[in-house]
C-alpha positions in Angstrom: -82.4 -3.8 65.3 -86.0 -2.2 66.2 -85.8 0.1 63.5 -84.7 -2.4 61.0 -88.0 -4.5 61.7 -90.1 -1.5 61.8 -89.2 -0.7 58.4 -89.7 -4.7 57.2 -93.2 -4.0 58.8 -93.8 -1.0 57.1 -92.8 -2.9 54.0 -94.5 -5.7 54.2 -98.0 -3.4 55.1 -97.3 -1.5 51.8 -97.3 -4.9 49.9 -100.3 -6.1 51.5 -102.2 -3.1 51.3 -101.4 -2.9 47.7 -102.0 -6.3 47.2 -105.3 -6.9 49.2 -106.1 -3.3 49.6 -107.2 -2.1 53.1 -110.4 -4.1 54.1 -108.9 -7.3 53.4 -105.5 -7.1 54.7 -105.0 -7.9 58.1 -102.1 -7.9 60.8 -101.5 -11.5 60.1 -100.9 -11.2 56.7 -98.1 -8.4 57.4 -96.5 -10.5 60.2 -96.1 -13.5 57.5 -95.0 -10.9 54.7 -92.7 -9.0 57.4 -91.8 -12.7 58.0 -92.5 -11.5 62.4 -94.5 -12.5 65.3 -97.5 -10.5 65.0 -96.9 -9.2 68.4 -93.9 -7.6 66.7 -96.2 -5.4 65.2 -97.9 -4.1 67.9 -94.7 -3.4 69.6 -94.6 -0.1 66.6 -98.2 0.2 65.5 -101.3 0.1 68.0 -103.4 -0.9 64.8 -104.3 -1.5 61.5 -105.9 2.1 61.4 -102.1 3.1 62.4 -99.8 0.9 60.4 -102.5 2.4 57.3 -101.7 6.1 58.0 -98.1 5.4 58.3 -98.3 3.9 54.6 -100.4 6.9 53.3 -97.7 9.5 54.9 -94.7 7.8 52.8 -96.8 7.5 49.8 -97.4 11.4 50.0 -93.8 12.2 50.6 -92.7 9.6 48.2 -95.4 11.6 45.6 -94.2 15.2 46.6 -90.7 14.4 46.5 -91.5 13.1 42.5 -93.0 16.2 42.0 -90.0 18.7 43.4 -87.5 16.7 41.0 -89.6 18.1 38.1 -89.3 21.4 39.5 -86.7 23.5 37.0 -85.4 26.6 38.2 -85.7 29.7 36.1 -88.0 27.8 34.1 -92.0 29.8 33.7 -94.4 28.8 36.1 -96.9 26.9 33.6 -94.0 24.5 32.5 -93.2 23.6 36.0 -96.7 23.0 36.8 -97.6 21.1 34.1 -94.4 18.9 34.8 -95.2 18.6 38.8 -98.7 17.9 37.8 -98.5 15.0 35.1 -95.6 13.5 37.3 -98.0 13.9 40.5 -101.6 12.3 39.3 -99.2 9.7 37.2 -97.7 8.7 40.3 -101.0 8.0 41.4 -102.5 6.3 38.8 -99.8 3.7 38.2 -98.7 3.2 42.0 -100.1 -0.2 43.1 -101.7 1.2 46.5 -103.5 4.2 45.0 -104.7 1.1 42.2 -106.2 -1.2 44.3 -106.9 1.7 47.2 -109.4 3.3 43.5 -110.9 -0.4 43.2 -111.7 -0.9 46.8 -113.2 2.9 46.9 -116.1 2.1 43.7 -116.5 -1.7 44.6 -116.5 -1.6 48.3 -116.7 2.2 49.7 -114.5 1.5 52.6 -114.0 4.1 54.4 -110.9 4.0 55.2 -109.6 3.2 51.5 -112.1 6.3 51.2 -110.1 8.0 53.9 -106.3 7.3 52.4 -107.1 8.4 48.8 -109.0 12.1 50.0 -105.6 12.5 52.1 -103.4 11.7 48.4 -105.9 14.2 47.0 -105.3 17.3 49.5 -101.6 16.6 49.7 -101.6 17.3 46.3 -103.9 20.2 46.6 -101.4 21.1 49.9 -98.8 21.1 47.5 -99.8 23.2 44.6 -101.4 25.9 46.9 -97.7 26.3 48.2 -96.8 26.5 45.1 -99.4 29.0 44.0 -98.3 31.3 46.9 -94.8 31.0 45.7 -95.5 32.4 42.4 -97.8 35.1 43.8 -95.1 36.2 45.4 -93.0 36.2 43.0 -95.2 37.8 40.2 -95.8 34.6 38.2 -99.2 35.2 39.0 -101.5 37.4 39.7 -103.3 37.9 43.5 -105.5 34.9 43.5 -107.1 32.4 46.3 -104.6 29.8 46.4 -106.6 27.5 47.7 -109.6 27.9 45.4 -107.2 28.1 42.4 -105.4 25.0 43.5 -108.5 23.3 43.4 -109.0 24.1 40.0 -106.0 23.6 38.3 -106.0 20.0 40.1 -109.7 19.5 38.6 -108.9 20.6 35.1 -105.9 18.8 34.8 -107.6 15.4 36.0 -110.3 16.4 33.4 -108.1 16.9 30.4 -106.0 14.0 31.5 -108.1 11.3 32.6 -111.7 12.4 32.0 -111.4 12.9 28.4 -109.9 9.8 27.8 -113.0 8.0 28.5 -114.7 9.4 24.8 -111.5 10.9 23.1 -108.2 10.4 22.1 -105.7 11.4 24.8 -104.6 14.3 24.4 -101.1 14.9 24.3 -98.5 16.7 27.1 -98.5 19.6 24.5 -102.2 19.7 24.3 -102.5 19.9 27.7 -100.0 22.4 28.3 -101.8 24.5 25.8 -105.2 24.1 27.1 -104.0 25.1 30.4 -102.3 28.3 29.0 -105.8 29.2 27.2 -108.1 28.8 30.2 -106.1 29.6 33.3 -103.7 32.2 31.9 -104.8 34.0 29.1 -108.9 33.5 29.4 -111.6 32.9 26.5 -112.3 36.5 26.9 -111.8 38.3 23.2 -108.7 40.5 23.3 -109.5 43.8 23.0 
């Protein structure tokens, strides 16, 4: 029974997080969404702080787990990563949280809304340096800093993607794809 109202909780604190976003939801609002005593609450979750992280952790698995269905076996690297990555950041830019979590960051700078979207952004940076590694190892790539490279691939992606957007026509999954081939694997560098 416990577990079944820690999971209504955990519900109704995702709802009202995405709804209200983090400064303005409060335990109340989760006990009448969770349809408990607010005391209920506290019997799983010592805070708001608390019942927050536990959000952001099944966002993060929710967003990795997106990611690994894209995965193809036997398919090249650049595919697959181009795939995890679209799916990844377009997780993120459509799920409500992550929406109103954005919003609250520019209009209010909470810290914690602050706090919840840096952990989305090195989960995903957690994700492709493991991924990086993997294809060191396996001689999809070349000896590199996976963390540093990681880093980079994230940043151009959000560039192409999002960034460009704001002056250009979007460019398509192709385009993308492309790009990503010309700087990161091949280089501007004249063949010789």
């Amino acid at each position: 029974m416990s577990v079944d109202r820690r999971k209504m909780i955990v519900e109704a604190a995702g709802k009202s997080f995405s709804l209200f976003g983090y400064k303005a939801t409060t335990m109340d609002q989760v006990a009448k969404i969770a349809n408990v005593g607010k005391g209920t609450i506290y019997t799983f979750f010592s805070n708001k702080e608390e019942l927050f992280d536990e959000i952001m952790r099944n966002f993060i698995a929710e967003m990795k787990d997106i990611a690994e269905r894209k995965i193809e076996q036997g398919a090249p690297f650049l595919d697959n990563l181009n795939r995890v990555l679209f799916e990844m950041l377009d997780f993120r830019k459509t799920h409500e949280l992550t929406i109103k979590l954005s919003h609250e960051v520019m209009e209010l700078g909470t810290p914690a809304a602050q706090d919840g979207m840096r952990k989305v952004e090195q989960a995903i940076l957690a994700y492709l340096r493991g991924y990086i590694e993997e294809a060191v190892a396996q001689g999809d790539l070349r000896a590199c800093d996976p963390e540093k490279t990681a880093f980079v691939m994230l940043k151009l992606y959000i560039a192409l993607v999002y960034d460009w957007e704001r002056s250009h026509s979007p460019l398509s999954k192709q385009e993308i794809a492309e790009l990503f081939q010309l700087y990161l694997i091949e280089g501007l560098a004249p063949a010789r």
